[in-house]
Structure formats: C-alpha cells, structure tokens
C-alpha positions in Angstrom: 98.3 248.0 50.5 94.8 249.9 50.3 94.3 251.6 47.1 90.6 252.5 46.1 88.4 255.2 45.0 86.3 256.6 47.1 82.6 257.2 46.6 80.2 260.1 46.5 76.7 260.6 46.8 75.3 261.9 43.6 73.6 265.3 44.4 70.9 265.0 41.9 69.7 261.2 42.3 71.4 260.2 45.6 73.1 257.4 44.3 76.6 256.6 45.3 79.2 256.8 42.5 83.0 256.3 42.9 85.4 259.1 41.6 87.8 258.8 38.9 90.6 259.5 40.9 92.7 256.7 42.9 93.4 257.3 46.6 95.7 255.3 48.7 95.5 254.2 52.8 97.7 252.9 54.9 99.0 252.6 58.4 102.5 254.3 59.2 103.9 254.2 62.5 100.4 254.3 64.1 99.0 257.0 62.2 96.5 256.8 59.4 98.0 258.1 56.0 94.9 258.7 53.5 95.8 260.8 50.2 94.9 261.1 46.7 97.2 259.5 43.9 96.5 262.2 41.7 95.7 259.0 39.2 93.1 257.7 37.0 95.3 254.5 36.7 95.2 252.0 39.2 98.6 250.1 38.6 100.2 254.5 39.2 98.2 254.1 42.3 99.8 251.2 43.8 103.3 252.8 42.6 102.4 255.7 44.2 101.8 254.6 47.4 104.7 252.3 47.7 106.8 255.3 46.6 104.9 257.4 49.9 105.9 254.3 52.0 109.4 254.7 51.3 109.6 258.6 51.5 108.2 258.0 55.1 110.3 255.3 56.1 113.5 256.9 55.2 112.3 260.2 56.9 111.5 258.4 59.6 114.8 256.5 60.3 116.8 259.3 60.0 117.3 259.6 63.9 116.0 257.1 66.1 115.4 259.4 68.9 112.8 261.8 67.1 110.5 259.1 65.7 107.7 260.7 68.0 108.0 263.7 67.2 108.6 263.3 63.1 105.0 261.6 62.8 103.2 264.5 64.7 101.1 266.8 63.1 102.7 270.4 62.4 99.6 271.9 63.8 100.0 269.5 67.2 104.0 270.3 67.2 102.9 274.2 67.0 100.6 274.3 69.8 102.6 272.6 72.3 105.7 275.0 71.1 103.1 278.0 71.6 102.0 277.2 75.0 105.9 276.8 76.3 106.8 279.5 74.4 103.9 282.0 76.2 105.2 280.8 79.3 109.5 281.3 78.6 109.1 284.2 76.5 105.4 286.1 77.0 106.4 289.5 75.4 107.4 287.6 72.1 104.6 285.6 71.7 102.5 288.0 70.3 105.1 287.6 67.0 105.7 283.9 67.6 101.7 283.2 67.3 100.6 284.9 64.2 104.1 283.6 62.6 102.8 280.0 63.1 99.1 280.6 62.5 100.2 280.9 58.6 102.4 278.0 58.7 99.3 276.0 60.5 97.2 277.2 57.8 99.2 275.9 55.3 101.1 273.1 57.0 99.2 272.1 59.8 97.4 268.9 58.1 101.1 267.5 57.5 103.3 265.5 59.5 107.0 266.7 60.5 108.1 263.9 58.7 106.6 265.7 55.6 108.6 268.4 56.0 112.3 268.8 54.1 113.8 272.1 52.1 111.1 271.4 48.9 108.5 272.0 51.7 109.6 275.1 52.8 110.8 276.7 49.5 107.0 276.1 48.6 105.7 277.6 51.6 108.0 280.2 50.8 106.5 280.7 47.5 102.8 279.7 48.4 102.7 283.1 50.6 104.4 285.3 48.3 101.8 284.3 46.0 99.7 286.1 49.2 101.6 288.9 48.6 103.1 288.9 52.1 106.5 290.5 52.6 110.0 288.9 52.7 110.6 289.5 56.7 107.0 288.4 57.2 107.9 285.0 55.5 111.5 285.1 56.8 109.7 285.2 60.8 107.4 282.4 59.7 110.0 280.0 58.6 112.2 280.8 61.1 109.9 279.9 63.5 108.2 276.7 61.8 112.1 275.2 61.8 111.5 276.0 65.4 108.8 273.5 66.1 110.7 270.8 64.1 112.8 268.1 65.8 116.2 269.4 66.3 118.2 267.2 63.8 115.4 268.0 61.0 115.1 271.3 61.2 119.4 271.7 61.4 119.4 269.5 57.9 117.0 271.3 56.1 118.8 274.7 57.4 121.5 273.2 56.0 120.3 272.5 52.8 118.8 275.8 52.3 121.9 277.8 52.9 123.3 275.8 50.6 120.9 276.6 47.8 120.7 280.6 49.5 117.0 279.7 49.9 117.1 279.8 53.2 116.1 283.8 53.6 114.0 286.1 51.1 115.6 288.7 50.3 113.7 292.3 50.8 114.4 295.7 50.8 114.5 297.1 53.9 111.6 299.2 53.9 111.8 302.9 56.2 108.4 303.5 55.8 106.3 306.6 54.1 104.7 309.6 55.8 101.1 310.3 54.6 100.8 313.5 52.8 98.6 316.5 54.6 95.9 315.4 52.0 96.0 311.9 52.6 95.7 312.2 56.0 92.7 314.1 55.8 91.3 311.6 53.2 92.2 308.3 56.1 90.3 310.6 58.9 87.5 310.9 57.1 87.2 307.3 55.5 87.9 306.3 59.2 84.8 308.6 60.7 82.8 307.0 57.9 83.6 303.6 58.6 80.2 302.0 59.0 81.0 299.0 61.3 83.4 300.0 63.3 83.9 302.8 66.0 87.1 301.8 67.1 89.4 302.4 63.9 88.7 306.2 64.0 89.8 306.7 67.4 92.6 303.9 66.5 93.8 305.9 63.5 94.0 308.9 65.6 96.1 307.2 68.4 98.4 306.1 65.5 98.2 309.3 63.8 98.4 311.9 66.6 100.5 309.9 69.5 102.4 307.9 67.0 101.3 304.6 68.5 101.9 301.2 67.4 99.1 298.8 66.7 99.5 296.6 69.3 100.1 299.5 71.8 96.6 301.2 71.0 95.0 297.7 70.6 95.6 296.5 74.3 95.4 300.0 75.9 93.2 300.1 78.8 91.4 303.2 80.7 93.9 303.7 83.6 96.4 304.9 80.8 93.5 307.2 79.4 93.8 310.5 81.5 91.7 312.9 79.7 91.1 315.0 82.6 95.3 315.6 82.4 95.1 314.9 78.2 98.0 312.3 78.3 97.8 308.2 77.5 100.8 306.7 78.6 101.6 303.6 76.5 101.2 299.8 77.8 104.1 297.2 77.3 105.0 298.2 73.8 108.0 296.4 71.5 110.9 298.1 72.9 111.7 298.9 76.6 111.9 302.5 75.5 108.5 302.0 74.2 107.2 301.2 77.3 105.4 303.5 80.0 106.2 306.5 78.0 103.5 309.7 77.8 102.5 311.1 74.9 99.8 314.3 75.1 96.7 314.6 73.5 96.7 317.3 70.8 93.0 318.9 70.4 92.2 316.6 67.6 92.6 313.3 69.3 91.5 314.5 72.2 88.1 315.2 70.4 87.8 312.3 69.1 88.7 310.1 72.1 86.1 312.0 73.8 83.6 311.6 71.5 84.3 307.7 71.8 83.9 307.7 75.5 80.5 308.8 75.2 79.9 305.5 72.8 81.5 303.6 74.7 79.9 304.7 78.0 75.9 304.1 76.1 77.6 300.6 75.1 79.1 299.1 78.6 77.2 301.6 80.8 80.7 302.7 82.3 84.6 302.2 81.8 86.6 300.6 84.2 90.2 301.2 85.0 91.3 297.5 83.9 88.8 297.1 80.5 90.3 297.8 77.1 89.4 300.8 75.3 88.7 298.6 72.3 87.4 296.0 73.4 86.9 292.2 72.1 83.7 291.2 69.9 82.4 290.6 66.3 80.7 292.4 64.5 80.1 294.8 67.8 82.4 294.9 70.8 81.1 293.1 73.6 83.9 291.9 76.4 85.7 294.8 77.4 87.8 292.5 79.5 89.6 291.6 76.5 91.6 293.7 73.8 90.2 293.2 70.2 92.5 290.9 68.3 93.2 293.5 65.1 92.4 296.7 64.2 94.2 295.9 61.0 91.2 294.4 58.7 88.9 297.7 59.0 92.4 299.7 58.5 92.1 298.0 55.0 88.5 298.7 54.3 89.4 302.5 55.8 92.8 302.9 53.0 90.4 301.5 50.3 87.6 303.7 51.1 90.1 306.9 51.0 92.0 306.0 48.1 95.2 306.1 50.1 98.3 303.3 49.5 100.1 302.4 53.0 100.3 300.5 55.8 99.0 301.3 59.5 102.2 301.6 60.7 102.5 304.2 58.4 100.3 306.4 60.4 103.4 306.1 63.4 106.2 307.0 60.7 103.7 310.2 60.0 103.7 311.4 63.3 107.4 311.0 63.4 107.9 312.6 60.6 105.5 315.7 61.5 107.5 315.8 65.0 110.7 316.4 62.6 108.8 318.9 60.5 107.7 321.3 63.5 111.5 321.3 64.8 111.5 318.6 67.4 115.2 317.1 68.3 115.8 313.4 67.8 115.5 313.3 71.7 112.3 314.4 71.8 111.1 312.3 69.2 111.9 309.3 70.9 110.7 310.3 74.2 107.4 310.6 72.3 107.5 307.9 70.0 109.5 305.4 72.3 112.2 304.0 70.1 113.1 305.2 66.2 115.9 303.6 64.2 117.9 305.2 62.8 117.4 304.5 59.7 114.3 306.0 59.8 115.7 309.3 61.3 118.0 309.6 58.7 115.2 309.4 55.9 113.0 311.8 57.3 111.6 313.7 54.5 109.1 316.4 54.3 105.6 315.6 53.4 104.4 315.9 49.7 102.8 318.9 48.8 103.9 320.4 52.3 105.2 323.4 50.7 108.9 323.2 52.3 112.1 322.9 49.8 
C-alpha cells in the first residue's frame, strides 16, 4: 500500500511543498495504478485505495480469458481496433475514426477494466454537455463497446438496455434549406473568410453540386473538367453516390476558376492525382493529401453571416432548389447520388421565396 502526497515546486520561492490532497499507487496486474483520493484525510486515503483494489480485482476476474485485454489502455485497445478495422472495412473507417477519437479524448487514459454501464452513461452525458447530437453519441458508444472484450462489452449492453440507457433518443432530423438571403449572406462570409481559400470554393461545391463534405474534401483534379464544366464525385457514402456527374452552373464555375488560378501561384501547377484542397495548417502545403476538415472554417463562415445550420445543410439546399425548379425525384438523385426519403417527402419551399 502506497499512499502519499505528492510534492510541488513552489513557483515563487522554488521550494518543494506537498499538496493537500492524498494520492494512492499501486501495482495491478503489471500496470502502474497512480490516482488522486480526492482526500485531505489520510486514514480515507488508505480506504480508498483498498476500495480501487477490489473494484479492479473483481473486474478483472470476471473472465479469465480477457485478463489481457481488460488491463489495456482504451486508447491502446482503439488503435489496434482502428488499424484492423482500415484494413476489413476501409470505406467505414472514415466514421469509425472520428467516433473513437472522442471516446480516446475522454477515455483513453483509462483501462478497459474501468469501464462498466456508469462509465458510459457519463460519457454519454459528458458530450451532451458538448452539445453533440444523439446519433453522434449513439456511433461513438456503439463503437467504444466495439473495442471492449467481448464478454464486457455484452454485460454492460446488457445492463444498459435494461435501464433504456443504452441509446439517446433524438429526433430525426431532415435537415433545413437555407433561405435565398441566407445563402447570399454564407457566399459572402465564405469570400471574406480571411484564412482560408478553400471554404469558398467548398461552400460552393456543397451549395451548387450538392456535395457532401467528405466528397468535396478528397476530390482531386482528374474529376475537375472545367474545360467540359462537370466534377464527377469520388467514393462518396452510398454506391449511388459514387462516380456520379454533376455540372457546373456559372456561379461555381466562377469561382472554381478563380481558385485554380490560386492554386496554380501556390503549387505552380495541378496534377491529376493532387487534391483540390489540399493538406496544411494555417496554409495548404501537401497537395498529395486531402485537408482533414473543411468543417471548423464552415463555423467561423455561419458566425460571420449570422446564419444557423450545418454544412450539410448547404446539400439539403441544393436538393431542395432542384425540387423548386421542377426536377423529378429521378433526377435529383442522379444529381445528388442518394436522397431518403424522408427528405423528399419534406421538401419545402425556401422562406421568403415567394411561392404558396
């Protein structure tokens, strides 16, 4: 039993002083276990490390054959479950890895053994206090049972259905279209945008070819034909998504030309195989590689205009003006790549458009 407290160095007069709360250290199972008590008393120290012992051990023994795996780290148990997971299933991983990149944040410290259904209703809690959405948390829990050893993770599914904890409930959200001013008001935010180039042609792609973030984020020059004024769409989400051709109205066609030009003075040419936006912080700099988010200047863009929504509302827009100009359900997926249903059926004319 190792309970002390640990010492500081005073900042003013360099001398080393010991804090007024108790920590405990131990051994378990070949791994160093080194946490606060949360105590000013030492006798609640000792208590409270004896009581750590046993929540271990009885974790622990619960099945022989995952000892190894319930004293890794959640962050080690994600990045092995990552790396097979890229390999099985590479057109998911783009959801799996920024699932499990909150649940490292939050988790990753902590060993498997940690983990029971407290652990995840407070995960569940922690990011709604982030403000993060119900399916977004629903994904992340989903897959951080994932990474767990088989007989944990089916007892603490268990023991959430019981409670119904084991899914948020959310409304299931169809999406807005921006109204004809708001629109307007994004554009011109996004023009203004002092850092980044990239989310004004970006905002145009989602605004005027209806394309998904992650479809305008790893497009590359061979699907840029401006000569012909058509991008044809990269491995998107759906197979109906994928390889379809969308034309260039005059407005994005503008602008994507105008963005050539800055690109062109920036890499001194554009290759078939480089990304259009391409990797670097502040500035682009490897056009080998897609930038990782287009999402965070989005945010500074809506701020800057005043506007509420998401960037995927800038898709649901264009579907929506498609359905405003008299395009078929046909042709709206043949532009758009696949549309549910639901969002078909709620359709609606723009605000202020000046239909009934």
């Amino acid at each position: 039993m190792a309970v002390y407290r640990p010492q500081y160095k005073d900042k003013k007069t360099g001398e080393m002083k010991h804090t007024k709360i108790w920590y405990y250290e131990f051994i378990f199972a070949g791994r160093l276990v080194k946490e606060s008590a949360k105590t000013q008393s030492k006798t609640v120290a000792k208590l409270a490390e004896q009581a750590r012992r046993r929540e271990l051990e009885k974790g622990f023994n619960g099945v022989s054959d995952e000892r190894p795996e319930r004293i890794r780290s959640i962050e080690a148990l994600s990045g092995e479950f990552l790396a097979d997971y890229r390999v099985r299933q590479p057109k998911s991983a783009s959801f799996a890895e920024p699932a499990l990149r909150h649940v490292v944040r939050l988790l990753g410290d902590r060993m498997a053994v940690d983990l029971n259904d407290r652990a995840v209703v407070k995960y569940q809690t922690d990011r709604l206090r982030e403000a993060a959405a119900a399916k977004t948390i629903n994904d992340e829990v989903g897959f951080l049972l994932r990474i767990l050893p088989v007989a944990q993770a089916g007892a603490i599914r268990a023991q959430l259905r019981k409670q119904k904890q084991l899914k948020l409930k959310g409304g299931k959200r169809v999406g807005k279209a921006y109204s004809v001013e708001e629109k307007a008001d994004l554009i011109k935010a996004a023009q203004a945008a002092p850092r980044s180039k990239a989310i004004y042609l970006g905002t145009m792609f989602a605004l005027h070819a209806g394309m998904r973030h992650k479809e305008i984020r790893t497009l590359q020059w061979s699907r840029l034909n401006l000569e012909s004024r058509i991008v044809t769409v990269g491995e998107s989400k759906t197979e109906a998504g994928t390889g379809r051709t969308i034309p260039m109205n005059a407005d994005l066609f503008a602008a994507a030309m105008e963005y050539t030009k800055w690109y062109t003075d920036r890499f001194g040419t554009t290759q078939s195989d480089w990304y259009v936006f391409p990797f670097g912080k502040p500035r682009p700099s490897d056009p080998t590689r897609p930038q990782t988010t287009l999402r965070t200047a989005w945010r500074n863009v809506r701020t800057a205009a005043k506007v509420e929504g998401r960037f995927h509302d800038n898709r649901h827009t264009f579907v929506t003006d498609l359905a405003e100009s008299g395009a078929g359900d046909e042709v709206i997926r043949d532009m758009a790549g696949h549309v549910s249903k639901e969002m078909l059926k709620h359709l609606q004319p723009h605000p202020h458009s000046g239909q009934a």
